[in-house]
C-alpha positions in Angstrom: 11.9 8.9 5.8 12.1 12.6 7.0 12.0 13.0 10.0 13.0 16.2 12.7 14.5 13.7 15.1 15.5 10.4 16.3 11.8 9.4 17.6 10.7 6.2 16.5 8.1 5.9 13.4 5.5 3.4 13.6 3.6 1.9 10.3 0.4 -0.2 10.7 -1.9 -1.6 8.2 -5.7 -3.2 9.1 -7.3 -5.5 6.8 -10.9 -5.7 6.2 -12.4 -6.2 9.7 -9.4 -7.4 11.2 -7.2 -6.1 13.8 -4.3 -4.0 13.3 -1.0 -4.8 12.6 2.3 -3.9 12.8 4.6 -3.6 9.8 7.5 -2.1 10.8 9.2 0.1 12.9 11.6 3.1 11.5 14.1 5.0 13.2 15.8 8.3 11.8 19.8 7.5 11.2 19.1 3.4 12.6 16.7 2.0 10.0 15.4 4.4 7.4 13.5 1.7 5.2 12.6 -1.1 4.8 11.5 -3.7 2.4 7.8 -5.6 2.1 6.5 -8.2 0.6 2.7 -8.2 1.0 -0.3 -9.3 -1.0 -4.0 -8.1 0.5 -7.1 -9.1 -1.1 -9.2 -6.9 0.9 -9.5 -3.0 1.4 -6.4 -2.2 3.5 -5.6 0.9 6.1 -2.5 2.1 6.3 -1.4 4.1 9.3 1.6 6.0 10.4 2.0 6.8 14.2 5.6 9.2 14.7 6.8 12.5 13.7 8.8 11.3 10.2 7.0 11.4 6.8 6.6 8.0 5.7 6.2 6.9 1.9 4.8 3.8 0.6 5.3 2.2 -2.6 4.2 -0.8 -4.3 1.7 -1.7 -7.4 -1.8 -3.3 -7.8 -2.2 -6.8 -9.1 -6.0 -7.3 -10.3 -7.5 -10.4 -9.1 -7.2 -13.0 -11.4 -11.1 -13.6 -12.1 -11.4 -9.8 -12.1 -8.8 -9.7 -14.9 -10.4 -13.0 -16.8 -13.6 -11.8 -16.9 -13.6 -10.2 -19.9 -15.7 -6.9 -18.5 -14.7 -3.9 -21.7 -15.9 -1.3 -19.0 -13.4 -2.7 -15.9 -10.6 -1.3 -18.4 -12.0 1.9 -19.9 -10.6 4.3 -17.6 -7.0 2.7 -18.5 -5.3 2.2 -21.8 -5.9 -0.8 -23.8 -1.9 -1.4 -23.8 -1.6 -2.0 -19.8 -4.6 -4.5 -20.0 -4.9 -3.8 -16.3 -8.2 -2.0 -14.6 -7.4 1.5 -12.9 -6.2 2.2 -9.6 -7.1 4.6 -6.9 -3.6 5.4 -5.1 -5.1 7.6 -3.2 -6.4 3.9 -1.6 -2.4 3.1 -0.5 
């Protein structure tokens, strides 16, 4: 988190149609991270409301049936090793 002073840093995700919600709330020098564990199965939002920089990490798990379904093209655009489709992180 960078940030220029000790304002508070708000991040917020919305799911689908559904409202928004807070995930947490970071403060330069007080709480400068913090750790998630989230699984969406829906187009997600992310938004940051603060002066600080904010980065998110975290990976994509395909959907099970997606990954089953034995579709060659689903996996073109990654190599054959990962097994996994590709992923827009531009999408985080």
């Amino acid at each position: 988190m960078e940030s220029k002073g000790k304002q508070r840093t708000v991040v917020k995700c919305e799911v689908g149609e559904r409202p928004e919600v807070l995930l947490c709330s970071l403060v330069p020098g007080v709480s400068e991270s913090t750790s998630l564990d989230l699984l969406f199965d829906e187009e997600v939002v992310f938004t940051v409301s603060g002066d600080a920089s904010v980065h998110l990490t975290g990976y994509y798990e395909p959907d099970e049936d997606q990954y089953n379904s034995g579709a060659a093209d689903d996996y073109d655009s990654y190599p054959s090793h990962f097994g996994l489709p590709f992923c827009d992180s531009n999408r985080l």
